[in-house]
SERO-4910 file (N, C-alpha, C, O; in steps of 0.05 Angstrom, whole numbers):
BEGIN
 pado doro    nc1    nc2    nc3   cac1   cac2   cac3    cc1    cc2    cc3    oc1    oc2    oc3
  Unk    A     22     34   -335      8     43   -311     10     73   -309     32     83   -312
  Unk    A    -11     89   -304    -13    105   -306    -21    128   -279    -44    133   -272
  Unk    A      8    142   -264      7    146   -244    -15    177   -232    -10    201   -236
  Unk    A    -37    169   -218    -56    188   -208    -47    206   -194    -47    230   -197
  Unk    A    -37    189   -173    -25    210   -146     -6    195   -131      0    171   -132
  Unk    A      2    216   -114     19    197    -97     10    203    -66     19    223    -54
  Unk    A     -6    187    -54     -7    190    -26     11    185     -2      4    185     22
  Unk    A     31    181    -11     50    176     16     81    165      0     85    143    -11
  Unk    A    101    186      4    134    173    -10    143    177     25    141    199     37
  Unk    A    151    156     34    167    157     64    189    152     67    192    129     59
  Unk    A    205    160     74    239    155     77    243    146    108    231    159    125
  Unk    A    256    128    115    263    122    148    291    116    146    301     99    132
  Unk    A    305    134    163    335    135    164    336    124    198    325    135    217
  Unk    A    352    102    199    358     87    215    384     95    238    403     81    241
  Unk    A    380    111    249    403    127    267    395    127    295    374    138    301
  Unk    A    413    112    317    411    124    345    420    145    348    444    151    348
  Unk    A    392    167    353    411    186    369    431    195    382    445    215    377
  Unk    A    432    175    404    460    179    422    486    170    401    507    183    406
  Unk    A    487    158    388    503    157    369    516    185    348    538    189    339
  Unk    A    496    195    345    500    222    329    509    246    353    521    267    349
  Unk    A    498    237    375    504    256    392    518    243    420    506    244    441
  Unk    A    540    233    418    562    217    434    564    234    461    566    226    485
  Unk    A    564    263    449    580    288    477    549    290    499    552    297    523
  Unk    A    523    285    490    497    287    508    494    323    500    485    339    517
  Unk    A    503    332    473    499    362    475    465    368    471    452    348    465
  Unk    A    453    389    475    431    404    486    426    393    457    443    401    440
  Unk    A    403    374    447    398    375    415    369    405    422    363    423    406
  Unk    A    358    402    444    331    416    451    332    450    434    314    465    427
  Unk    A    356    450    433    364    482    423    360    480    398    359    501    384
  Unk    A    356    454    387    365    455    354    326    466    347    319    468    323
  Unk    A    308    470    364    272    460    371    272    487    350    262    484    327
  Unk    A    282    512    357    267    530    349    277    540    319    261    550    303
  Unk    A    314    534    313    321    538    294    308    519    262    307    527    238
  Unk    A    300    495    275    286    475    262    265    484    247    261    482    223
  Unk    A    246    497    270    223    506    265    217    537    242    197    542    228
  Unk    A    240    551    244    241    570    227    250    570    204    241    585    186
  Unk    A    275    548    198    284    541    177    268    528    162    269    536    138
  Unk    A    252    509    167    233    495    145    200    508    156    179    496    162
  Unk    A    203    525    155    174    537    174    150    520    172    132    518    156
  Unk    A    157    503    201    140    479    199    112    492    216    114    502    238
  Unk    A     88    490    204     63    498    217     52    484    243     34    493    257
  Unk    A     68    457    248     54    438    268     83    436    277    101    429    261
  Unk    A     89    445    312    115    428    325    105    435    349     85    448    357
  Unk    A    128    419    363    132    405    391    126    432    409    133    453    397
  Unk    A    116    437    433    103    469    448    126    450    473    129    426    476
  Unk    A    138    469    485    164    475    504    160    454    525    175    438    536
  Unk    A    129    457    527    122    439    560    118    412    548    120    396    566
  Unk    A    114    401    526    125    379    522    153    368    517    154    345    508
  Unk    A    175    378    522    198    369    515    207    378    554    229    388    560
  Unk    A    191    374    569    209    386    592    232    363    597    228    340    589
  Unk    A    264    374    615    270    360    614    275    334    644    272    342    668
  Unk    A    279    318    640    272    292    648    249    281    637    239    263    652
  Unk    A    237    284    617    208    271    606    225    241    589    244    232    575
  Unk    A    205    236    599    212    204    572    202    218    538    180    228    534
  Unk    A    218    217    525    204    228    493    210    214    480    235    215    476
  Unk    A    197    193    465    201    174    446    195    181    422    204    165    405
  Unk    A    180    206    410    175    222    392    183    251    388    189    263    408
  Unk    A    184    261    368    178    290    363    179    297    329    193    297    309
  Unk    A    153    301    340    137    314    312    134    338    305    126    356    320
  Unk    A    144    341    266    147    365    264    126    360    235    131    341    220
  Unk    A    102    380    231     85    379    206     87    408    188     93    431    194
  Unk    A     76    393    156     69    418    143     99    434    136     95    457    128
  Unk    A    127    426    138    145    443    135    144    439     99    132    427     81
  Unk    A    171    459    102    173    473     69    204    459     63    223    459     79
  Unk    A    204    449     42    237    448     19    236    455      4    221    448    -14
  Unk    A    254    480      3    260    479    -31    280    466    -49    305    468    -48
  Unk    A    262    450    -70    272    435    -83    291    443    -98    314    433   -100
  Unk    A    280    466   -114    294    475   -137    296    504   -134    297    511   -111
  Unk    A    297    518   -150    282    544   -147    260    552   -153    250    572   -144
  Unk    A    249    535   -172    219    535   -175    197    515   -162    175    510   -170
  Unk    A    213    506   -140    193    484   -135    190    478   -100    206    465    -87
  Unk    A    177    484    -95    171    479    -60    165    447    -51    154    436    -70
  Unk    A    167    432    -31    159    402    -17    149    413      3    164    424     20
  Unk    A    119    414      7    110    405     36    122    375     47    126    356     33
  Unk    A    127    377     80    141    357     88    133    352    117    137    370    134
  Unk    A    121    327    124    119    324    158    154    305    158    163    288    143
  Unk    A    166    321    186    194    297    201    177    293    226    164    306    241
  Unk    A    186    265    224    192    255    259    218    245    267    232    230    254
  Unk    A    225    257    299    246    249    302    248    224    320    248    233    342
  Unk    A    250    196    321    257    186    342    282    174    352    301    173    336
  Unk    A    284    164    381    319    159    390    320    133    369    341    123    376
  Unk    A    313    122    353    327    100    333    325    108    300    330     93    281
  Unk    A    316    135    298    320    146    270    299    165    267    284    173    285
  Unk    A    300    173    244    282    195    231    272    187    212    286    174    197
  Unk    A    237    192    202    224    196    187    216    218    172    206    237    184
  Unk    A    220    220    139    200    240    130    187    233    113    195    216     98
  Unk    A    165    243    110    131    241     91    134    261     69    145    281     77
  Unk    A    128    261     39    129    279     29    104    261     13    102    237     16
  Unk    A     89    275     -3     72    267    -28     87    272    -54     71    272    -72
  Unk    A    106    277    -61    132    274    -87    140    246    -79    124    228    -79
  Unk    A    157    243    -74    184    219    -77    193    209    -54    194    224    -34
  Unk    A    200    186    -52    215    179    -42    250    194    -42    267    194    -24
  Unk    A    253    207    -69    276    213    -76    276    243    -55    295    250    -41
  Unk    A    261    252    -57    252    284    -37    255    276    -13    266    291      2
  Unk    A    249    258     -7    247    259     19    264    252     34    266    258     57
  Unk    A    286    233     14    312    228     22    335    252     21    354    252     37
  Unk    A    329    275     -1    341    286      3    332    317     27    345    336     33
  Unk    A    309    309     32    305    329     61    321    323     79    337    339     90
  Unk    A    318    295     84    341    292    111    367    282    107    377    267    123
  Unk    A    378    290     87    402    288     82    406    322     83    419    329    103
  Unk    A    400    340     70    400    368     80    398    369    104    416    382    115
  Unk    A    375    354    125    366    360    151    386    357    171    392    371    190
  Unk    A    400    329    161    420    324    183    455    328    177    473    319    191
  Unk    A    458    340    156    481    347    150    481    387    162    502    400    168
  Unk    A    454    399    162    459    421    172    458    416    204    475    428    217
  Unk    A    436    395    220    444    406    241    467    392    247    474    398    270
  Unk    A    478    380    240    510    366    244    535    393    254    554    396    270
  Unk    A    520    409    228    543    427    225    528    453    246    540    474    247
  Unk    A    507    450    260    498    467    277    508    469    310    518    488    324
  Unk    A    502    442    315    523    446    342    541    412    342    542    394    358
  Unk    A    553    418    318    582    395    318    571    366    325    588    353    337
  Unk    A    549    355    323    555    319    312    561    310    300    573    321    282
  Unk    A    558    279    300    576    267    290    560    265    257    536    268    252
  Unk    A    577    261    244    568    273    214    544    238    207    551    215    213
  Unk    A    524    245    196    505    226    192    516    197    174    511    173    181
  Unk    A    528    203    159    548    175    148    554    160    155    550    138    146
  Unk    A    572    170    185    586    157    198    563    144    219    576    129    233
  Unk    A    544    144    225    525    121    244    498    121    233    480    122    249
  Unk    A    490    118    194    463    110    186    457     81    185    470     71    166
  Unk    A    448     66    195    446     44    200    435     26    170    442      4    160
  Unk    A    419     45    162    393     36    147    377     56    139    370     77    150
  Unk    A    369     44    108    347     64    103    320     45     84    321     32     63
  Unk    A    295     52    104    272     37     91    252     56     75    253     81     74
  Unk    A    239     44     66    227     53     42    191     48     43    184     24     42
  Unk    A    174     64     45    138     67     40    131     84     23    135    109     23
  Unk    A    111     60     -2    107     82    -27     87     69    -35     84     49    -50
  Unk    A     68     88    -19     41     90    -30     21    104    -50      9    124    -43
  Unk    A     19     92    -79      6     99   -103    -24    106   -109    -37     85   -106
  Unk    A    -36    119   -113    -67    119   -137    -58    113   -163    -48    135   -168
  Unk    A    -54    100   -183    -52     84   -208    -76     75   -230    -94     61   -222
  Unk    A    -76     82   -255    -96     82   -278    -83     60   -289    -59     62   -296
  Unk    A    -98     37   -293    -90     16   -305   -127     10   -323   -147     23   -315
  Unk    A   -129    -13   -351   -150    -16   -368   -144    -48   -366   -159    -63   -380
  Unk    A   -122    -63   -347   -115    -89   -338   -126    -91   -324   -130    -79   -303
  Unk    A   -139   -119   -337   -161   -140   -293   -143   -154   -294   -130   -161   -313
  Unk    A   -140   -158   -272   -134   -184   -251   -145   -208   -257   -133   -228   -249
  Unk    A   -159   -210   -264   -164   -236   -277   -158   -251   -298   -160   -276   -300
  Unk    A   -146   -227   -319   -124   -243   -337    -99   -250   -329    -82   -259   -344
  Unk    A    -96   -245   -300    -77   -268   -284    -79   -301   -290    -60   -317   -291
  Unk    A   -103   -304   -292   -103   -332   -302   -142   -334   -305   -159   -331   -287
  Unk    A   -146   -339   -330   -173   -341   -341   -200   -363   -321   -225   -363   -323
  Unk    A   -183   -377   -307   -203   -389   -288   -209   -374   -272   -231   -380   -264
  Unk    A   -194   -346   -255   -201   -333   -244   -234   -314   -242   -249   -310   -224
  Unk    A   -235   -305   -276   -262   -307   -279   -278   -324   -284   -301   -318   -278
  Unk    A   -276   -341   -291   -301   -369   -279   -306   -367   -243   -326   -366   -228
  Unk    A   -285   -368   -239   -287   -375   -215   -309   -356   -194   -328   -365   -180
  Unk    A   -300   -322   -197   -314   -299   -193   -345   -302   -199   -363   -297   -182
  Unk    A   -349   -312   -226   -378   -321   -231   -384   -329   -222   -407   -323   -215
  Unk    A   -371   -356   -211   -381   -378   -189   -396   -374   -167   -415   -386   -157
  Unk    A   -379   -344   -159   -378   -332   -128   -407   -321   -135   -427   -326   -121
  Unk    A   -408   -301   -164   -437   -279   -160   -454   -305   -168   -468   -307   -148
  Unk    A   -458   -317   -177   -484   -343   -167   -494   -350   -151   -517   -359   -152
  Unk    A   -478   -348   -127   -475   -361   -107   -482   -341    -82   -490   -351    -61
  Unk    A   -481   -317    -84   -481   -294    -72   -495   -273    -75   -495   -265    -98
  Unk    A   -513   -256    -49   -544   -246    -62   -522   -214    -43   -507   -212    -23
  Unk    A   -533   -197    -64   -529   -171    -59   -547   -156    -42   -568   -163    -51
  Unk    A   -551   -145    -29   -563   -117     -6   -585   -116    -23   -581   -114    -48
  Unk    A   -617   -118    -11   -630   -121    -17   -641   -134    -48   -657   -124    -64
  Unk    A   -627   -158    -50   -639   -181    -62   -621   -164   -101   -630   -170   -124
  Unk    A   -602   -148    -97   -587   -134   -118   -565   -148   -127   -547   -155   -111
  Unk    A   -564   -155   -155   -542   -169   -167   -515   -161   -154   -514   -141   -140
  Unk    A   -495   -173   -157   -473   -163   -148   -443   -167   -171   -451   -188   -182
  Unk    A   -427   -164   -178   -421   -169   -196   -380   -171   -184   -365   -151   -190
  Unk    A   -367   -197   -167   -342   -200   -151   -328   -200   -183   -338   -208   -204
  Unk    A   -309   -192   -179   -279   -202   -185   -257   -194   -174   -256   -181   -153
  Unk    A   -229   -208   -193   -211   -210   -173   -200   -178   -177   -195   -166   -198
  Unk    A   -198   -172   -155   -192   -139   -145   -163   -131   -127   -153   -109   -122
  Unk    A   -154   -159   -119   -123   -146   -108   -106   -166   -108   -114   -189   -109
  Unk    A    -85   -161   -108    -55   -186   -110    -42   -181    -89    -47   -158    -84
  Unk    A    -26   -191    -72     -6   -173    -50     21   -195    -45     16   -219    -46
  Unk    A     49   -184    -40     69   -209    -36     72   -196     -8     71   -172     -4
  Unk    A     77   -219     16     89   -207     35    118   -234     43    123   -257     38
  Unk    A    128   -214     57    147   -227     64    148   -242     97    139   -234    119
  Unk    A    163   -264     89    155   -288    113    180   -275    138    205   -276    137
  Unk    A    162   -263    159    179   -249    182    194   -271    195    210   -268    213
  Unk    A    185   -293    184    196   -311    208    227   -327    203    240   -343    218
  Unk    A    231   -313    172    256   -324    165    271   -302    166    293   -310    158
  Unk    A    273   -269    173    288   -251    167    277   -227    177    260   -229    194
  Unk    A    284   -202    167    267   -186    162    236   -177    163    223   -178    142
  Unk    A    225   -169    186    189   -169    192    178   -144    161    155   -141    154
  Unk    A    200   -129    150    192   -115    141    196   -119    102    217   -126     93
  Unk    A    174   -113     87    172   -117     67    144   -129     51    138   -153     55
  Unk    A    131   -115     35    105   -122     24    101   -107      2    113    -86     -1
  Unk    A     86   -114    -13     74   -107    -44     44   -109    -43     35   -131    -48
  Unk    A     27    -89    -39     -1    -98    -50     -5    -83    -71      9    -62    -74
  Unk    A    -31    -92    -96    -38    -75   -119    -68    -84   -112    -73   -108   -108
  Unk    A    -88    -64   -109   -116    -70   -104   -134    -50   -116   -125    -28   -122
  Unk    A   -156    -55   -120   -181    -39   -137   -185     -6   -111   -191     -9    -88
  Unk    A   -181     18   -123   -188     33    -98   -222     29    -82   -241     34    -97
  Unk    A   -226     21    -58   -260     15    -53   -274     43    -54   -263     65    -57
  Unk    A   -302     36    -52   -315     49    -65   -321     78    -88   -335     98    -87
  Unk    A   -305     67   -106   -304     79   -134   -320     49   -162   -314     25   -164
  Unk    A   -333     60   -172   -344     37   -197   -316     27   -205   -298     42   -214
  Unk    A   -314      7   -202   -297     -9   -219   -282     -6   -254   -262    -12   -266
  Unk    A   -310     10   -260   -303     15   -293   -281     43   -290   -270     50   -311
  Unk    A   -274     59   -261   -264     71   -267   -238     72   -267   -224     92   -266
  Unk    A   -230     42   -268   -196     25   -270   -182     37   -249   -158     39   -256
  Unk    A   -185     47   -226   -163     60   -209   -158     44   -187   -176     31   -176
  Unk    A   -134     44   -179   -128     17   -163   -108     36   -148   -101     57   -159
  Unk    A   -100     32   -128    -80     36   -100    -58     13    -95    -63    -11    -93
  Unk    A    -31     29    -96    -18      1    -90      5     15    -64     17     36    -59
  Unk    A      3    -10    -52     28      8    -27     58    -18    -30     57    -43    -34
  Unk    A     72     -8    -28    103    -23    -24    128    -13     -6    128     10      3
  Unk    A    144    -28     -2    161    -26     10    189    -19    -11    211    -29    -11
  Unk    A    176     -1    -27    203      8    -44    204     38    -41    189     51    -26
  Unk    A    228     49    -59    232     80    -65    211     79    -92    214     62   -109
  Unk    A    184    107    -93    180    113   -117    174    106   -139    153     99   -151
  Unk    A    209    111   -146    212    107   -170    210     71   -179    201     63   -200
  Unk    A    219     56   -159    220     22   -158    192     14   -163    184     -5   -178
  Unk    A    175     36   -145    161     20   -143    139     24   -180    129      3   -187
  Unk    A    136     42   -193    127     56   -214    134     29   -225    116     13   -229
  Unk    A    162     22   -233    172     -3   -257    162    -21   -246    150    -37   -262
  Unk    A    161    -28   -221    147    -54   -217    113    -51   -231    104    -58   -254
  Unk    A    103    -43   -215     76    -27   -224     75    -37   -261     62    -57   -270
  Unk    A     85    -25   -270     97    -21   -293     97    -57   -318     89    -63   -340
  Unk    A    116    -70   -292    119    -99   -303     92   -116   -295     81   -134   -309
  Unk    A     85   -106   -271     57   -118   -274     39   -121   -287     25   -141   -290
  Unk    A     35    -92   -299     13    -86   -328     27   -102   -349     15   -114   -367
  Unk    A     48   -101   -347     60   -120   -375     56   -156   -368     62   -171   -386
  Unk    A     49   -162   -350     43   -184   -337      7   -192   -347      2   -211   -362
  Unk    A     -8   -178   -338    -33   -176   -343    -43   -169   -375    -67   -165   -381
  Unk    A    -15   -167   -395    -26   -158   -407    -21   -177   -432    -31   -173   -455
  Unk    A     -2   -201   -422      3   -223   -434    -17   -244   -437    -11   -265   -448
***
């Protein structure tokens, strides 16, 4: 499988606030140092954070990591009272280590409780563009009979052949026994010609998980 792009590596770190911040100290102070340190182009303006407001969000876009020394992460965080999110188009692995930088400095900015000690959880969104020369239909060879079946049967936009096959697979997971969270889809990207093999897949893994799966699938389709 052959990786195009990456539209979305998301990291969600599972933390109550009040947990990290036991004493009720001013986090509001941490607004501006935030904003300069990762010079984020999109944040929170003063009269939205007044205080007594209910704030179930705060969004920060467009900030900077440096990865390496040669290498910059554009990065949107959100903060909410049951954890933090960050977005990067690299990795899952980047993005985990943004807010592991993120919350070990402001820890050490005005004295919380160190992030270790109350992460609850960490979930995982990793959404692909992917070059694959595998159909889906050598999932099982009746599948294209079957597709034929369908374009027989089925008249295209002004009276124009149409030409179905099978175009996506997806596993989800049954919320009703566990966990609401967890899914796999692999699908044809829409409107692009078909001959140009590019497919989109979104999961509930890190990245890199999700690439080998990806990976075992083409080795699946290719049996």
């Amino acid at each position: 499988m052959k990786l195009l792009s990456i539209k979305q590596a998301r990291s969600i770190w599972l933390i109550y606030l009040i947990e990290l911040n036991p004493r009720g100290l001013n986090l509001y102070t941490l607004i501006k140092p935030i904003i300069e340190k990762y010079k984020f182009q999109i944040y929170p303006r003063p009269e939205e954070l007044g205080f007594g407001k209910e704030i179930r969000e705060i969004k920060f876009g467009g900030g900077n990591f440096q990865k390496d020394p040669k290498h910059n992460i554009a990065f949107d965080l959100t903060i909410h009272n049951d954890g933090l999110i960050v977005d990067t188009r690299s990795s899952t692995q980047d993005s985990d280590n943004i807010l592991k930088e993120f919350l070990t400095w402001i820890s050490a900015e005005i004295d919380l409780v160190p992030y270790n000690e109350v992460l609850r959880s960490q979930l995982y969104l990793s959404e692909l563009y992917v070059h694959t020369e595998k159909s889906l239909n050598s999932l099982n060879p009746k599948l294209a009979d079957f597709a034929t079946r369908l374009n027989s049967l089925m008249i295209g936009q002004h009276d124009q052949p149409i030409a179905l096959e099978t175009s996506s697979i997806s596993f989800w997971n049954d919320s009703t026994k566990g966990s609401p969270v967890g899914s796999f889809r692999f699908e044809r990207v829409i409107d692009v010609p078909f001959s140009t093999n590019r497919y989109y897949s979104v999961a509930s893994l890190q990245t890199d998980a999700h690439l080998k799966m990806l990976d075992e699938l083409e080795d699946i389709l290719s049996s």
